[in-house]
C-alpha positions as CSV (number, residue, x, y, z in Angstrom):
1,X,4.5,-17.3,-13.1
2,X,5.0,-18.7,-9.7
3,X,7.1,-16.2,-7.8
4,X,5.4,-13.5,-5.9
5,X,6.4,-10.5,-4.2
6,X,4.4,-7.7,-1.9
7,X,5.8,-4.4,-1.8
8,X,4.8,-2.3,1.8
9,X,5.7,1.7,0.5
10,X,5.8,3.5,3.8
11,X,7.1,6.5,5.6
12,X,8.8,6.9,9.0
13,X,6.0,7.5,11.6
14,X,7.8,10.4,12.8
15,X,5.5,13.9,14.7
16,X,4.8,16.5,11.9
17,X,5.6,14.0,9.1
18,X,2.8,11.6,9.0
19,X,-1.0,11.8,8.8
20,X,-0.8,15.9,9.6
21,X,-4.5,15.6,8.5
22,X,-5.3,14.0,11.9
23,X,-4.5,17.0,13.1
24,X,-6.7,18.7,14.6
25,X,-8.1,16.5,16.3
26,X,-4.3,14.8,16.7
27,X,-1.7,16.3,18.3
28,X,1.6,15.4,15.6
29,X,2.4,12.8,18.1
30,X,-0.8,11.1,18.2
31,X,-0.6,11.9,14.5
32,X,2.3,10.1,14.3
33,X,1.8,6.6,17.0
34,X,-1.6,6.1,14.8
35,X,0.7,6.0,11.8
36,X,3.1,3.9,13.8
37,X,0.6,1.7,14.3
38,X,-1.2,1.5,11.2
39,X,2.3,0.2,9.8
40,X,3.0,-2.3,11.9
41,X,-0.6,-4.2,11.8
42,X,0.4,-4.1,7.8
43,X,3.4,-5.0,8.4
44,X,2.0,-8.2,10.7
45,X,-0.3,-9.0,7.8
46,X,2.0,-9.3,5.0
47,X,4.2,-11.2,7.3
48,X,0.9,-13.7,7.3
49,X,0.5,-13.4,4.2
50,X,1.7,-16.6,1.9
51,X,4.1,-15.3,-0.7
52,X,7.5,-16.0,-1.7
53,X,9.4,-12.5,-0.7
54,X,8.3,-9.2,1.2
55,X,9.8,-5.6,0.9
56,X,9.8,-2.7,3.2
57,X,10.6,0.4,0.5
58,X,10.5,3.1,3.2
59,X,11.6,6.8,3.2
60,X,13.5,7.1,6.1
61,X,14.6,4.8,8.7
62,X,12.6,2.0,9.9
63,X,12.8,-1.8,10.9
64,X,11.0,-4.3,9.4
65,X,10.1,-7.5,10.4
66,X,13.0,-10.8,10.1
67,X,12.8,-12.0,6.7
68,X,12.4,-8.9,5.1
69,X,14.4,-6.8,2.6
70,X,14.3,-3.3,3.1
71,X,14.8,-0.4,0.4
72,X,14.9,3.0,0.7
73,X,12.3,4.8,-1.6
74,X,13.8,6.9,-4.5
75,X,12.7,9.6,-6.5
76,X,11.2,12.9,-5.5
77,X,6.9,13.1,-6.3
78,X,5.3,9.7,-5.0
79,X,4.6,9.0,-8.8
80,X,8.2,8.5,-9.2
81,X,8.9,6.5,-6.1
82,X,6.0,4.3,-6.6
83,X,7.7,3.7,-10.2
84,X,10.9,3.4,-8.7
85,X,9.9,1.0,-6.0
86,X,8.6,-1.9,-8.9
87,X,11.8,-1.1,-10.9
88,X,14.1,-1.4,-8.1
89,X,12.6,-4.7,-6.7
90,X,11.8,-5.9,-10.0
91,X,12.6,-10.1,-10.1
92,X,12.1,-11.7,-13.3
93,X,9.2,-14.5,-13.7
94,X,8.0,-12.9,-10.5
95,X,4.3,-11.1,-10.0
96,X,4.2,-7.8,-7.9
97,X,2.0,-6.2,-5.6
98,X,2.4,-3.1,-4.1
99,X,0.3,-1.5,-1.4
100,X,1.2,1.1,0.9
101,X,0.2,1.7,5.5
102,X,-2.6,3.4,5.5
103,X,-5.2,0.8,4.8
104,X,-4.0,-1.7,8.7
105,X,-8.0,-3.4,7.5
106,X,-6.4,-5.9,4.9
107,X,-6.5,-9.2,5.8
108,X,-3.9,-12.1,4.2
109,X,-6.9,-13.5,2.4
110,X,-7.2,-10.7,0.4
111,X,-3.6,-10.1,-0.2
112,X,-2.5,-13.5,-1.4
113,X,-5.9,-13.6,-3.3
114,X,-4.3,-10.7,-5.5
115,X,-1.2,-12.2,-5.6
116,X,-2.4,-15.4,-7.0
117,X,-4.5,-13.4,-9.9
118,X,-1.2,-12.1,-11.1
119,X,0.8,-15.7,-10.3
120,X,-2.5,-17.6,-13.0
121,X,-1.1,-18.0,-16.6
122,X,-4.2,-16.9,-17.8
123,X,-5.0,-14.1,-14.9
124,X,-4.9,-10.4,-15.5
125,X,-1.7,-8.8,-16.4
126,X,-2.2,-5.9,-13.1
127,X,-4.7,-5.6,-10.5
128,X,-5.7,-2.1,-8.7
129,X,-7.4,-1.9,-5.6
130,X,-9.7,1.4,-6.0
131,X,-9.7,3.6,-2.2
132,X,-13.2,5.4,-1.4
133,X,-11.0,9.0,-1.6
134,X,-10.4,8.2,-5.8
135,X,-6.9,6.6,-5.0
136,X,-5.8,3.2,-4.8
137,X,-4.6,0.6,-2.3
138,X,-3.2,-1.7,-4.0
139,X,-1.3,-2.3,-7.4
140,X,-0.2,-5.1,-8.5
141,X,1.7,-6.3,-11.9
142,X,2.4,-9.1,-13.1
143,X,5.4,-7.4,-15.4
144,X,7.5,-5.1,-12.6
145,X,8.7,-3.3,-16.0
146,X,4.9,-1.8,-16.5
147,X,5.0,0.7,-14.2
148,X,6.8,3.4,-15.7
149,X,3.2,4.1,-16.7
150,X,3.0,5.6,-13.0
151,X,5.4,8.2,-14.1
152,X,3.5,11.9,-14.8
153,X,0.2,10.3,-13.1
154,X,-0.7,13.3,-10.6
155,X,-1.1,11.5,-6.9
156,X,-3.5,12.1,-4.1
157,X,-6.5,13.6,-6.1
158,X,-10.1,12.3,-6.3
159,X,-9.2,11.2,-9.9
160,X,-5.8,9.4,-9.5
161,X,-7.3,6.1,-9.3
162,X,-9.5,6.5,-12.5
163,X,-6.2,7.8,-14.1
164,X,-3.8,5.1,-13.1
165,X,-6.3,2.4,-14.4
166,X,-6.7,4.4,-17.5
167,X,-2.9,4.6,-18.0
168,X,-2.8,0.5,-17.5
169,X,-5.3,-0.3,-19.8
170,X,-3.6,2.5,-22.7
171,X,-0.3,0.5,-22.4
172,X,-2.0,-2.6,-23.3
173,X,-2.8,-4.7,-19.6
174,X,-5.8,-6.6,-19.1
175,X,-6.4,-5.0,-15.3
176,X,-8.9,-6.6,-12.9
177,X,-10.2,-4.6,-10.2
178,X,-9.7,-5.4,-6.7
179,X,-12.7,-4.6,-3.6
180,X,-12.6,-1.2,-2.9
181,X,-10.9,0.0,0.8
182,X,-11.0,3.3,2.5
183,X,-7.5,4.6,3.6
184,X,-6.7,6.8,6.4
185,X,-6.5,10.6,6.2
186,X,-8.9,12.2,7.9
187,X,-10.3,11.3,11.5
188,X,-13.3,10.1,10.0
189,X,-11.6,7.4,8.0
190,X,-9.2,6.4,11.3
191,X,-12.6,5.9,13.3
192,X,-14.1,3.6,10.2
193,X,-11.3,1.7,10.1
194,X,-10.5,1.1,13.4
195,X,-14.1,-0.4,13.1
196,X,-13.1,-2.7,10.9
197,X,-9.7,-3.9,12.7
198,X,-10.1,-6.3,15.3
199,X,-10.5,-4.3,18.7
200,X,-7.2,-5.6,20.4
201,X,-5.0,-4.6,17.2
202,X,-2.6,-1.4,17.7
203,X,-4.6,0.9,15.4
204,X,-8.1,0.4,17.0
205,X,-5.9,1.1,20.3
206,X,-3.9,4.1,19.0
207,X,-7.0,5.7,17.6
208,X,-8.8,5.7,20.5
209,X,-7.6,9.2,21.3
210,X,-9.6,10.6,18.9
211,X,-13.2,9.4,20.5
């Protein structure tokens, strides 16, 4: 395995559609530029990021950076599109790794280190980055194939990422954990990760707003 791919799943930053649960204290269009801006420091940092191709899987309409290939996301609940996204970019001999915008904290380091777990011949066969709300940031596989186990996996709960791992290990994979992130949903999480973004990057700026 030598090939590697990141996957960015994201949604057009657009007033009323994104990161509603910033609101209140958000208005939907601060809602919406913190969104905006969450996505493009990801987007920067997979740009950084050493690996051999990058994807933009996005439901609606949005640029991404030169190089890129872009996809629109298909399939109606996110546990079909997250399926559908690893199907759809799926490269044979190549390792995949999937994350989506709400975590604008991730370095390069820490990407291309779980891109190289899945690229080892004797590394794990997936990698799942757990999020402090019971989700995940980050999946990884080393076979693009495995995640149909996504499918029927109920999303956003406290439990999902307990359940997706579950669901990896019934099929078989040897799974290695990645370090745990917090994502952003609530105005809480936006201020603790702004904290941890460097102060001149366009989330720390766009969530200034909230105080």
């Amino acid at each position: 395995m030598n090939v590697s791919q990141i996957l960015v799943l994201a949604k057009r930053p657009l007033p009323g559609r994104v990161k509603t649960r910033l609101c209140p204290p958000c208005t939907p269009r601060q809602a919406a530029d913190i969104a905006a801006a969450a996505l493009a420091d990801t987007l920067d940092t997979v740009s950084a990021a050493r690996v051999d191709r990058r994807i933009l899987v996005v439901d609606g309409d949005h640029p991404a950076p030169p190089g890129w290939l872009t996809l629109p996301q298909r399939g109606g609940p996110l546990d079909e599109r997250l399926a559908n996204a690893f199907a759809d970019t799926a490269t044979r001999g190549a390792a995949t790794l999937l994350i989506g915008m709400d975590t604008p904290q991730i370095t390069a380091d820490r990407l291309e280190a779980a891109a190289a777990l899945l690229s080892t011949p004797d590394g794990p066969d997936a990698v799942l980055g757990p999020a402090v709300d019971g989700g995940w940031w980050a999946l990884g596989l080393r076979d693009a194939d495995h995640a149909t186990v996504l499918r029927g996996i109920v999303t956003s709960t406290a439990d999902t990422g307990q359940h997706t791992f579950a669901a990896l290990r019934g099929h078989g994979l040897r799974v290695e954990t990645l370090p745990w992130l917090r994502d952003v949903d609530t105005a809480d999480d936006a201020r603790t990760v702004a904290a941890l973004c460097p102060p001149d990057s366009r989330f720390a700026t766009a969530t200034a707003v909230i105080g």
